[in-house]
Structures are given as structure tokens and as C-alpha cells.
C-alpha positions in Angstrom: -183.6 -1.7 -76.2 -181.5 -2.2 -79.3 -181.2 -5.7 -80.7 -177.7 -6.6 -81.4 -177.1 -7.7 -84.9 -174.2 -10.4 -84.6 -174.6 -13.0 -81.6 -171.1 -13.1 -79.4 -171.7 -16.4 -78.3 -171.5 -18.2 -80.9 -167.9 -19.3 -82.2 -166.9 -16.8 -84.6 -167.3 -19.4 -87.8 -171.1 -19.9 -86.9 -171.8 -16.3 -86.5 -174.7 -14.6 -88.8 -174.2 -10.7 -89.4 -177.5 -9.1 -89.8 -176.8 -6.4 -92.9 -178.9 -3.4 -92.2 -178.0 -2.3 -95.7 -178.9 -4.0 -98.9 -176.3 -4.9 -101.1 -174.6 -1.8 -103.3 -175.1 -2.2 -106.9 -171.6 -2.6 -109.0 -172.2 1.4 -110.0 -171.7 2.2 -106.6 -168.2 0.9 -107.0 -167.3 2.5 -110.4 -164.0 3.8 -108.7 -162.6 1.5 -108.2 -162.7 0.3 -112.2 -159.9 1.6 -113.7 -158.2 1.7 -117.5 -154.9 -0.2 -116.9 -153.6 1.3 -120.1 -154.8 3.2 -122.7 -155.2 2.1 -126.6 -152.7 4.3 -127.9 -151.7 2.2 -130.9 -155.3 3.0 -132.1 -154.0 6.4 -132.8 -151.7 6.4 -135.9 -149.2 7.9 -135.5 -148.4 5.9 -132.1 -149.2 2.5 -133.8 -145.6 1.2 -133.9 -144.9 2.5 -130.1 -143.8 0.3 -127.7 -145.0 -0.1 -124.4 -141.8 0.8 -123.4 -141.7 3.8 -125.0 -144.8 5.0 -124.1 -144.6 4.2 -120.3 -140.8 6.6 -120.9 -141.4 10.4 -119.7 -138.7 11.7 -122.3 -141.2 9.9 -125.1 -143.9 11.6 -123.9 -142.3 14.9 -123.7 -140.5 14.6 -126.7 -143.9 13.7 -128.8 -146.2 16.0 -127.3 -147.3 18.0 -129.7 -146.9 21.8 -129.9 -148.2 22.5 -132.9 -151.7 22.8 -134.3 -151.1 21.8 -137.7 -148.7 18.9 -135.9 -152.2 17.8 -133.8 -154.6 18.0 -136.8 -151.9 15.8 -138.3 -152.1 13.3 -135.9 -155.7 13.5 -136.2 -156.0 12.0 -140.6 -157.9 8.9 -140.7 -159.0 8.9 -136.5 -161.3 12.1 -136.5 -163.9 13.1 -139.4 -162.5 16.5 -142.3 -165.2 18.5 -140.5 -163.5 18.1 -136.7 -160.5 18.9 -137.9 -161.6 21.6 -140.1 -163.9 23.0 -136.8 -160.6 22.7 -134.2 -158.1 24.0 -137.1 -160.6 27.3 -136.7 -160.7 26.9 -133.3 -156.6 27.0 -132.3 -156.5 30.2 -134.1 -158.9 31.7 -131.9 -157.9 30.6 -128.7 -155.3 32.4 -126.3 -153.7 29.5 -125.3 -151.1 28.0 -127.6 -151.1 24.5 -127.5 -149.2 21.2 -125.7 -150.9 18.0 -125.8 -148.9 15.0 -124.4 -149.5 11.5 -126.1 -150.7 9.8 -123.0 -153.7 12.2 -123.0 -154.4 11.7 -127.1 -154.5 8.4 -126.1 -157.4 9.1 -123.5 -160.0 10.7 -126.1 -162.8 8.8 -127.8 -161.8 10.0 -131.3 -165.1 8.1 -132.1 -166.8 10.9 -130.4 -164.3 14.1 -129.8 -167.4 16.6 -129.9 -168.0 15.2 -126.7 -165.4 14.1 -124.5 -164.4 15.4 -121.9 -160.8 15.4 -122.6 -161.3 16.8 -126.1 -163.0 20.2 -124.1 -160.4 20.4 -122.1 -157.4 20.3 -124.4 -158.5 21.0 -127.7 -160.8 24.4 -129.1 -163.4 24.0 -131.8 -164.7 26.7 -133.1 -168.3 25.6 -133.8 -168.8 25.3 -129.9 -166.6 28.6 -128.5 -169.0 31.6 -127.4 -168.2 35.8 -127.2 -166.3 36.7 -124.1 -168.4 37.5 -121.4 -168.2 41.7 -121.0 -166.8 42.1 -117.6 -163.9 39.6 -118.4 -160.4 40.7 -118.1 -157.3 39.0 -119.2 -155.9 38.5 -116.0 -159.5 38.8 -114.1 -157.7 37.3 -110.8 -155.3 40.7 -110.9 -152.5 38.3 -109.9 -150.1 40.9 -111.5 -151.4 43.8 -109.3 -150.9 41.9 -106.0 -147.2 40.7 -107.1 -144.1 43.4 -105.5 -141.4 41.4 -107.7 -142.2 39.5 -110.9 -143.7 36.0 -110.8 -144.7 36.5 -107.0 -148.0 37.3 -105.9 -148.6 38.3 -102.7 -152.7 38.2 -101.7 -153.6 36.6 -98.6 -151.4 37.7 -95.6 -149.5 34.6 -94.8 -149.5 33.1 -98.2 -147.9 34.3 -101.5 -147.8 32.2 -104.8 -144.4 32.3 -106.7 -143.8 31.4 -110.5 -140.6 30.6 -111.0 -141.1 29.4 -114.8 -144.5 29.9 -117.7 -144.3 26.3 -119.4 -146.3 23.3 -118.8 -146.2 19.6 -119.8 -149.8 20.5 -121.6 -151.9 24.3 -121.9 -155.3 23.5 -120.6 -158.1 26.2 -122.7 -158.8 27.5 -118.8 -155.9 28.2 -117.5 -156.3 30.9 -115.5 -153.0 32.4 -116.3 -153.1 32.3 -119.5 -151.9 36.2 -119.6 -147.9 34.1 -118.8 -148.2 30.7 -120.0 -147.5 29.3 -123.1 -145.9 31.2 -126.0 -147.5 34.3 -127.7 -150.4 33.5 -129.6 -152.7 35.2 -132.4 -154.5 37.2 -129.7 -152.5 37.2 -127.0 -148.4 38.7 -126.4 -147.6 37.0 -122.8 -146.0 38.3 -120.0 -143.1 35.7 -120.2 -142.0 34.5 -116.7 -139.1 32.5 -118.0 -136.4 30.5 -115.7 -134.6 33.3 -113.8 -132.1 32.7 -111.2 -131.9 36.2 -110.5 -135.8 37.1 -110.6 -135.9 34.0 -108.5 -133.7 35.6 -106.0 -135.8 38.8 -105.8 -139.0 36.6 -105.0 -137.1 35.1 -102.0 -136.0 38.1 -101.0 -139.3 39.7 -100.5 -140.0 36.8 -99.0 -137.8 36.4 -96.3 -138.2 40.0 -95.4 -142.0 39.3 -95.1 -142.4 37.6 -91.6 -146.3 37.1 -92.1 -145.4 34.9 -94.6 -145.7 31.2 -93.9 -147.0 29.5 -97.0 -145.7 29.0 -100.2 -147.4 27.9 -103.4 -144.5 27.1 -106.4 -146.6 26.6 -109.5 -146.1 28.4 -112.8 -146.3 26.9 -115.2 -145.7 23.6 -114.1 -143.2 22.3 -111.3 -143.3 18.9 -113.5 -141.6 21.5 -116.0 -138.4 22.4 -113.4 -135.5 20.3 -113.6 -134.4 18.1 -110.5 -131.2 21.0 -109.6 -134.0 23.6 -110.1 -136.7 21.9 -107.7 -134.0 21.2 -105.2 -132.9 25.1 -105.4 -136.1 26.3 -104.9 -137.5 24.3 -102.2 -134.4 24.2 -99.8 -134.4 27.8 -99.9 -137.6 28.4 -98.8 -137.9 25.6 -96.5 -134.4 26.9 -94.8 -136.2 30.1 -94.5 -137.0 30.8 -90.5 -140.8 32.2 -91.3 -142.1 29.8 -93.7 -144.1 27.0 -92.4 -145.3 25.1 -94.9 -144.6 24.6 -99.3 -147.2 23.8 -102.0 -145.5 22.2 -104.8 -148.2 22.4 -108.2 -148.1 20.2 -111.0 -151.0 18.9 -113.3 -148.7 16.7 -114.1 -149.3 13.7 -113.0 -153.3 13.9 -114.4 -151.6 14.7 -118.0 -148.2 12.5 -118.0 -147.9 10.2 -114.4 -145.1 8.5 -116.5 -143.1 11.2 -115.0 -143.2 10.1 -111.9 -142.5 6.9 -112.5 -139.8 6.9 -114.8 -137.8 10.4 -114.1 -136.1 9.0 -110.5 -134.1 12.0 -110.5 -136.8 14.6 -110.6 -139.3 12.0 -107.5 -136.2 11.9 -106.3 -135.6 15.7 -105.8 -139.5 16.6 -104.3 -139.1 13.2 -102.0 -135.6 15.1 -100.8 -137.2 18.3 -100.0 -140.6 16.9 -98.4 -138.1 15.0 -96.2 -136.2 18.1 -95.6 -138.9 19.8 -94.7 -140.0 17.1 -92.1 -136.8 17.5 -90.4 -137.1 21.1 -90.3 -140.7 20.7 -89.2 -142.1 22.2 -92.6 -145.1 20.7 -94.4 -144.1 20.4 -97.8 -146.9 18.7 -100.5 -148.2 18.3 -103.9 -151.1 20.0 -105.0 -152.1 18.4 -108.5 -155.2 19.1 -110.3 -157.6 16.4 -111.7 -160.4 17.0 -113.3 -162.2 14.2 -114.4 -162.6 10.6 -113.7 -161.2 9.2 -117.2 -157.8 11.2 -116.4 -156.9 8.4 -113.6 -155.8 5.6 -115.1 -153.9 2.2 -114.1 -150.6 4.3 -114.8 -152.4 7.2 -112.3 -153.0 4.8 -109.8 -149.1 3.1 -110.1 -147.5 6.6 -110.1 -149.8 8.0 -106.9 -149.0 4.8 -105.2 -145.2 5.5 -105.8 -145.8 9.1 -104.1 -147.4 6.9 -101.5 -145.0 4.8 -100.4 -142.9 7.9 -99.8 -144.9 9.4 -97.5 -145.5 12.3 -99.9 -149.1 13.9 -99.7 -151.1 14.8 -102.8 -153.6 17.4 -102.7 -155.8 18.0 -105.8 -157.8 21.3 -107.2 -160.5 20.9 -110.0 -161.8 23.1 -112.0 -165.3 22.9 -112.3 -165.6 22.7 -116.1 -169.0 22.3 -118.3 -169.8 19.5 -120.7 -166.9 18.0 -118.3 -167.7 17.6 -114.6 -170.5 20.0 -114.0 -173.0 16.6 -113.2 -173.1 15.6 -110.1 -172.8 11.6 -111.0 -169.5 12.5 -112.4 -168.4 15.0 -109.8 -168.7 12.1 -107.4 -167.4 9.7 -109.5 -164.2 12.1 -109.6 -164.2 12.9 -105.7 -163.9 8.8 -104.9 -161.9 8.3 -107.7 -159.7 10.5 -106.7 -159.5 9.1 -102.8 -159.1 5.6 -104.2 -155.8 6.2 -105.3 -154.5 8.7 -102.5 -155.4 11.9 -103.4 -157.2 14.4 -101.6 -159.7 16.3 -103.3 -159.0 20.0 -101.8 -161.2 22.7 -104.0 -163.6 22.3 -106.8 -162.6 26.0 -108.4 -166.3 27.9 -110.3 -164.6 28.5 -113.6 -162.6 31.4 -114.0 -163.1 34.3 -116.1 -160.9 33.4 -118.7 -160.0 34.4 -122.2 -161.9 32.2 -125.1 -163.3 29.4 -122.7 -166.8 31.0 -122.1 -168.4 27.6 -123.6 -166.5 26.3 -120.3 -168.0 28.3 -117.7 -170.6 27.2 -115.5 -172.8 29.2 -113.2 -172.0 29.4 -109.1 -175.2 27.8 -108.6 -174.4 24.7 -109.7 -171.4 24.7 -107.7 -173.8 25.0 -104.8 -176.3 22.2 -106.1 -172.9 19.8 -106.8 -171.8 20.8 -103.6 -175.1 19.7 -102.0 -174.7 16.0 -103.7 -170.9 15.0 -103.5 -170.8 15.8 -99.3 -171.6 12.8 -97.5 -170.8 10.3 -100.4 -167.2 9.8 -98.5 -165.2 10.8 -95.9 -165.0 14.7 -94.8 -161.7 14.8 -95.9 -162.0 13.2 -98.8 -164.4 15.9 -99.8 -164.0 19.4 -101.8 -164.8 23.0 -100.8 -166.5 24.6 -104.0 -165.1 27.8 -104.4 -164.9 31.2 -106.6 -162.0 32.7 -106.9 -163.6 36.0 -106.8 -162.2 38.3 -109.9 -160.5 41.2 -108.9 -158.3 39.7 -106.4 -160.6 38.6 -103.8 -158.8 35.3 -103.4 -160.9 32.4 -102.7 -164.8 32.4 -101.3 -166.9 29.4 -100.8 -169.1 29.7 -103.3 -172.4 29.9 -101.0 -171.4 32.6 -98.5 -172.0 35.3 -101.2 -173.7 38.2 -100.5 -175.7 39.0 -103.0 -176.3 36.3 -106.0 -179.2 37.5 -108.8 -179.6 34.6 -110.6 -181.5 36.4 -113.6 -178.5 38.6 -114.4 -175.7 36.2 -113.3 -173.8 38.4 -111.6 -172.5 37.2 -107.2 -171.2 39.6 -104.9 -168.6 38.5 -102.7 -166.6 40.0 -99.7 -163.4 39.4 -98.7 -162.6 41.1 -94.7 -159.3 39.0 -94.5 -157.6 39.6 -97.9 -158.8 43.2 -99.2 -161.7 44.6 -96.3 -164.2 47.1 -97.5 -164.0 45.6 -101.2 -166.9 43.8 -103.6 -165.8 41.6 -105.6 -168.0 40.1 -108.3 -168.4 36.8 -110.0 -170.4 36.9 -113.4 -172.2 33.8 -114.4 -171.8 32.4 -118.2 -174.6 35.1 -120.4 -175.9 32.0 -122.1 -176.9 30.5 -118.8 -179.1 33.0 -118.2 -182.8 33.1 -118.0 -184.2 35.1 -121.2 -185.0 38.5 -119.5 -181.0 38.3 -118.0 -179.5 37.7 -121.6 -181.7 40.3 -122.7 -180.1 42.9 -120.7 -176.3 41.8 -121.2 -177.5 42.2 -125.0 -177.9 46.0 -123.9 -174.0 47.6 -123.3 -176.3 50.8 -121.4 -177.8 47.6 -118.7 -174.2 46.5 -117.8 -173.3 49.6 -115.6 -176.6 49.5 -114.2 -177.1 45.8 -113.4 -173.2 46.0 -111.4 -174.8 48.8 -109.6 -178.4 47.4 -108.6 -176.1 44.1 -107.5 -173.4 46.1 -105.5 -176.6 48.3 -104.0 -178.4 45.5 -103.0 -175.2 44.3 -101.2 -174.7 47.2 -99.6 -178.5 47.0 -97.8 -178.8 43.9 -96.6 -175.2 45.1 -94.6 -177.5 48.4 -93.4 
């Protein structure tokens, strides 16, 4: 028979609880410890800011920098000659151009940029980028082959993804999609998916006449990037629409500038005014934001999530699992419960895409798996991520164990997809210098790539015999 730990006779006051668990050490409550503010005025060129000022969306918009020679700039007297020498290499090589918003200069240990995790994120160096990997493609997810009208991509059956604009309040090296945003670059001419009321018109069209259709994702670009009228256009026209259910609104902004939403009323005021809408009409809209790790939440995160809060507006987020960043699993869970602590929900944790000059970025699917493995059970079940690839080629998202094939010697997962595109493989290649010897060996061989594809898509194919 059990023995009960607390005696109910007793008067409350005299009451002993028995803890079963020993106290948690203060790193068990990390979360919780947040930056209130950054030390911007440590940077020079924001040493005679005000708080004001830099707590003021239009400041933060207006100085963030656009300009590689404007960020090296920035950068005299904080960073050493050779970082600035080895990033001024590394902007020309990248495909992304750059936006870097003050609050998130403010955020990077300038006293070590080699290694934070900011810095990887936002800023190329050269001395650390690596050679494509030789299966990559510019737009590896084919969002441009699944999309009938420009800027919408229609993959899963109930769910299309629109674009309505290509610009963002920062250009992360990842981004996915880097084939639209940003401007033209040195080695890449976009496909420009610019504010369109017409091309806007056509997507709802297709939309409307689509009755499968139910879910919406609006991202871009950035929605942090539409004006209030624009935001307001968008979602009351699809919310109004009879077969759509339910409206993902994406931003990263609030990881990059949360000043937004809590200084531009008119813009917090214009999702809060559709999410309502939506209520009435018995439509889900959200936010789906995308954090990625724990130093991005800050006091001003945590004030401007609260704000969201307290209008009943729910925040979603989708990581990117990025290396040198959050591909450990103590900072992985650090993110997770960061993450929960100030009202967001950690949805996916994406395996890197296959994206253009970010191979130093990639990480392999099996330590998605093994990061997986370590962050469930540290919270709640809903508080807790689904790893996932998007599987190149259009596959759409797989969880990144159900593969069916994974050799972990040439890199290269084989995933189906029966509900999106039936009868297709769809293959995931792991980072070449994450290979085992006799793996990078082969990739050093162009006459092994054909043949390791086929090996991986033939032993697919038997273990389905």
C-alpha cells in the first residue's frame, strides 16, 4: 500500500510535504533568465541611441542595414581587420543579399563573432562557407513547380502557401526561398514576387475555385513586411472565403525586431482584427514565427509575446535546425522551454534545407533524430517539436525518422510521400563533410553520384517487395 506523502490531518500550516524529487539545480531553470535589453550602445554606431529610439520599430527599420559595406562599417573598432576582411569575402559569395536590423547587431558577442550563433545566422564569412553539395538545386523544395498562379504554391491537398510580397525585416543565409527574396545578388537574379494587387487577385481566385482547400499559409517574404491596409486585405478575403478553414500568418519578425509589435498599433492592430474576424466566422487564424535560438528571446520578446497574449492571439514557431547554432541538444532544449515560457509553441524543428551557399549550415537527419530523442519529455507534449525534412523535390514535410531508406555512409534518406505526390522518392542528402571517410570519398567521384542515388532508391524499392 502506497504511503501518502502529505498528512491531511494536520492543519494545513503544520503540514510536511515529502519531496520525492531532489531539488533542481538553477541550470534547470535557465529559461526562465532572460536579457531585459541588449547593450546596443556598445556598438558604435548606436552609442548616442536612446532607449526610446531603439525600443521605436520605424528606428529599427530605418537603421537596418542593407548594405555590406554599410555593415562592415558598423563593424570599425568592435570586430578585428581580419573578420571583416573574412565576411567582406563572404557577402560576395552568398545568394542572399543582406538586412540586418539593429536590435539583432545588438544581440552578437562581437567579442567572439566567429562563433555566435547570431553571427551564423545573419552574417557569411568566407573562411567558414563550404562547395555546394551536388544534388542541390536553387529552389530544391520545387515550390515554383507546384504553384498554378505566381506566388501560390499548391502541394498538400488542403493546404497551399501564398506569397503575396519577397522582402523581409532581415535575409537569413538559409532561407529556403532564397530563389524570390531579397534583391538580385552576385550569383543569383530572383524571381521577384513584389506587392501585386492583381497577382494577389489571381491567387484568390484559384483559391476559391479549389474547394479542397482549407488552409492558408501567407508568408513571403515577411507578413511583418505588409502594411496594416495590406494585412487587413488579405486576411478578410480569405477568411470570408466559404472553404477555407483556417490562416497561417508568417513572420520572423518578432525573433529579429519584437519592437514591431509593440510599437506599430496599427499593424497588432490589423492581425488582432482579422484573428477576431476569423473567430466569429469560426476560422482559426494564427502566427507562425520562427525562432531559432535561445539568445533571440529577450525581455523585449517576452513583452511583445505577452502583448500577443493578452489578445488571445496564438503563436506558433518553426526552427530551423541550424549547425554551430542549435544542433546540441542542451541548447535545443534550452530553445524548446524558452520558447514555451513566453507563449509560443514550438511547432517543427525543419533538417536544414538544401540551400544555396549555406552548406557550412547543414546538419545531417540523424541528428535530428538523436535531438529529437532528448528534447521529448523535457516539457509538455505540446510544447514539443516534430523534427522534420522537408523532403527536396516537393515531397512536403516527413518526420525525419519514418524514412525509408537512410545510408549513413553516403548521406543520402529516401522518403515517401502517399498523401502529397504517391508513387514518388524523394531524397534528402546529408552535408558531404559529415560523412564518414569512405562516403566523402565517393561524393569526391562525379561517376559514384548516379550510382549511390540508384543503390539508395533500389534498396528502397526492396524492402517495399
Amino acid at each position: 500500500m502506497a504511503t501518502s506523502v502529505v498528512s491531511l490531518t494536520k492543519k494545513p500550516e503544520e503540514r510536511e510535504i515529502q519531496h520525492l524529487k531532489p531539488p533542481v539545480p538553477a541550470s534547470a531553470l535557465e529559461h526562465k533568465n532572460l536579457l531585459e535589453r541588449p547593450d546596443f550602445r556598445r556598438i558604435p554606431a548606436y552609442r548616442d541611441v536612446t532607449d526610446e529610439q531603439f525600443l521605436d520599430h520605424h528606428w529599427q527599420a530605418k537603421k537596418s542595414i542593407t548594405r555590406p559595406d554599410k555593415l562592415l562599417e558598423a563593424l570599425q573598432g568592435l570586430a578585428s581587420e581580419a573578420f571583416i576582411k573574412d565576411a567582406t569575402e563572404g557577402f560576395a559569395r552568398a545568394p542572399m543579399s543582406v538586412r540586418v536590423s539593429p536590435y539583432v547587431m545588438s544581440l552578437i558577442d562581437w567579442n567572439d563573432p566567429y562563433n555566435d550563433p547570431l553571427r551564423t545566422q545573419f552574417i557569411p564569412i568566407a573562411s567558414r562557407m563550404l562547395p555546394d553539395h551536388p544534388k542541390l538545386g536553387l529552389d530544391s523544395l520545387h515550390e515554383q513547380e507546384d504553384a498554378p498562379v505566381p506566388g501560390l504554391t499548391h502541394r498538400y491537398y488542403d493546404k497551399a502557401l501564398f506569397l503575396p510580397l519577397d522582402t523581409c525585416p532581415v535575409y537569413c543565409r538559409f532561407c529556403t526561398r532564397s530563389y524570390a527574396v531579397g534583391n538580385d545578388t552576385e550569383l543569383v537574379d530572383k524571381v521577384h514576387l513584389r506587392v501585386d494587387i492583381e497577382r494577389w487577385a489571381k491567387a484568390f481566385q484559384y483559391i476559391s475555385e479549389r474547394p479542397e482547400l482549407e488552409d492558408i499559409v501567407v508568408s513571403g517574404g515577411d507578413a511583418y513586411q505588409l502594411r496594416p491596409d495590406q494585412l487587413r486585405h488579405i486576411g478578410e478575403t480569405l477568411v470570408k472565403l466559404d472553404n477555407i478553414r483556417r490562416i497561417r500568418i508568417a513572420t520572423k519578425g518578432p525573433a529579429v525586431m519584437p519592437q514591431k509589435v509593440l510599437t506599430d498599433v496599427e499593424w497588432l492592430d490589423a492581425v488582432t482584427h482579422v484573428v477576431d474576424l476569423g473567430r466569429k466566422l469560426h476560422k482559426e487564424v494564427v502566427l507562425h514565427t520562427h525562432f531559432n535560438h535561445p539568445n533571440e528571446i529577450t525581455g523585449i520578446t517576452r513583452d511583445a509575446m505577452l502583448r500577443l497574449f493578452e489578445r488571445g492571439i496564438t503563436v506558433r514557431n518553426q526552427s530551423v535546425l541550424i549547425r554551430n547554432v542549435n544542433d546540441s541538444p542542451e541548447t535545443m532544449r534550452l530553445l524548446v522551454k524558452r520558447l514555451g515560457h513566453v507563449h509560443v509553441h514550438p511547432y517543427y524543428v525543419y533538417v536544414h534545407d538544401m540551400v544555396k551557399g549555406a552548406e557550412d549550415l547543414r546538419t545531417t537527419v540523424q541528428t535530428g533524430i538523436d535531438i529529437e530523442k532528448y528534447v521529448r519529455g523535457s516539457t509538455a507534449g505540446f510544447n514539443t517539436p516534430t523534427f522534420v525534412v522537408d523532403a527536396p523535390g516537393g515531397g512536403g514535410k516527413r518526420v525525419c525518422h519514418s524514412y525509408e531508406h537512410y545510408d549513413r555512409t553516403t548521406g543520402i534518406s529516401v522518403f515517401h510521400a502517399p498523401s502529397v505526390k504517391a508513387g514518388q522518392h524523394f531524397l534528402y542528402f546529408d552535408p558531404i563533410d559529415r560523412l564518414p571517410e569512405a562516403g566523402r570519398a565517393r561524393w569526391a567521384d562525379p561517376a559514384e553520384h548516379a550510382k549511390m542515388v540508384d543503390e539508395a532508391i533500389e534498396a528502397t524499392n526492396a524492402k517495399l517487395r
